[in-house]
ZAVOFI-945843 format. One record per atom (N, C-alpha, C): residue in one letter; x, y, z. Coordinates in steps of 0.2 Angstrom, whole numbers, plus 5000, padded with zeros to 4 digits. Layout:
REM ZAVOFI-945843
AXYZ ...
This chain:
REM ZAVOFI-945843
X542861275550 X542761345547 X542061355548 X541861435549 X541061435549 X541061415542 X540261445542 X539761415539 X539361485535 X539661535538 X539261605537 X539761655538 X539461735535 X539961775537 X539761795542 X540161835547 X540061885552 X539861945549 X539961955543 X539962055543 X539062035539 X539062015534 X538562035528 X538061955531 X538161915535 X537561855535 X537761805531 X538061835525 X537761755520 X538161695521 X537761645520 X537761595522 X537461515518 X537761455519 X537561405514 X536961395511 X536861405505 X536161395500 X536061335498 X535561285499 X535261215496 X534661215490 X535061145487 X534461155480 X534761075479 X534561085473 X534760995469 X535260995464 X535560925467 X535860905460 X535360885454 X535360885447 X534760885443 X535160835440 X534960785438 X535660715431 X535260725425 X535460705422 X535160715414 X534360675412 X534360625417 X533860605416 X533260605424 X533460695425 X533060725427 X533060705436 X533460665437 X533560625445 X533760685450 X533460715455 X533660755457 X533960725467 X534460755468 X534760725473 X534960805479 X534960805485 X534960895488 X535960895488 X536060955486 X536760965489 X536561045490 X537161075492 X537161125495 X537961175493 X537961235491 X538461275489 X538561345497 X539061335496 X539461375502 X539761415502 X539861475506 X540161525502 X540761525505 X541061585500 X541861585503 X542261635507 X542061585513 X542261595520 X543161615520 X543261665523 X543861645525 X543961675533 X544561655536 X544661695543 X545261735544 X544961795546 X545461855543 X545361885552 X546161935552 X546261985558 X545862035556 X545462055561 X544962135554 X545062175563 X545062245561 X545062285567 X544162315569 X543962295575 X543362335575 X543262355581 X543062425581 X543062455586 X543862465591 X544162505585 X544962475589 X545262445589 X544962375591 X545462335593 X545262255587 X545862245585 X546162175581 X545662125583 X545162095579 X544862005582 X545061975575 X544861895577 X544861845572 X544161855569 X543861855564 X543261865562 X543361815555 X542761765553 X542561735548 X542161775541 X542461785536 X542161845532 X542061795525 X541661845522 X541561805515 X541961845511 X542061835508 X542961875501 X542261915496 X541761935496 X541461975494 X541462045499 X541362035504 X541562085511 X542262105510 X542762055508 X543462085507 X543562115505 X543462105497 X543562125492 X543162195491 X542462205494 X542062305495 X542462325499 X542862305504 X543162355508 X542662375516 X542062315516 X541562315522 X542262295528 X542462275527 X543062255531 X543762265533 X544162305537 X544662345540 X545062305541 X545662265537 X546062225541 X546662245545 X546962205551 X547362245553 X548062185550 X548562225550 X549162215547 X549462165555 
């Protein structure tokens, strides 16, 4: 599965895990990808979108 959306960019953010006694380790949050039929420019593709772009309606799916 990507890594990023096609429509809007976003894409994986990194930072640290913090432990209580302040130990700081990197990980990384992902966004939520999905892979949808969306119509563009007429015609029906497979496109990887972020369900924030689903959810505004930035993207047209096709049935």
């Amino acid at each position: 599965m990507a890594n990023y959306c096609e429509v809007c960019g976003k894409g994986m953010m990194s930072g640290n895990n913090v432990s209580h006694s302040n130990h700081k380790t990197r990980r990384v949050w992902k966004p939520n990808i999905q892979k949808v039929h969306a119509i563009v420019d007429g015609k029906p593709v497979t496109m990887h979108v972020c369900t924030r772009c689903l959810r505004s309606g930035r993207v047209q799916r096709s049935v």
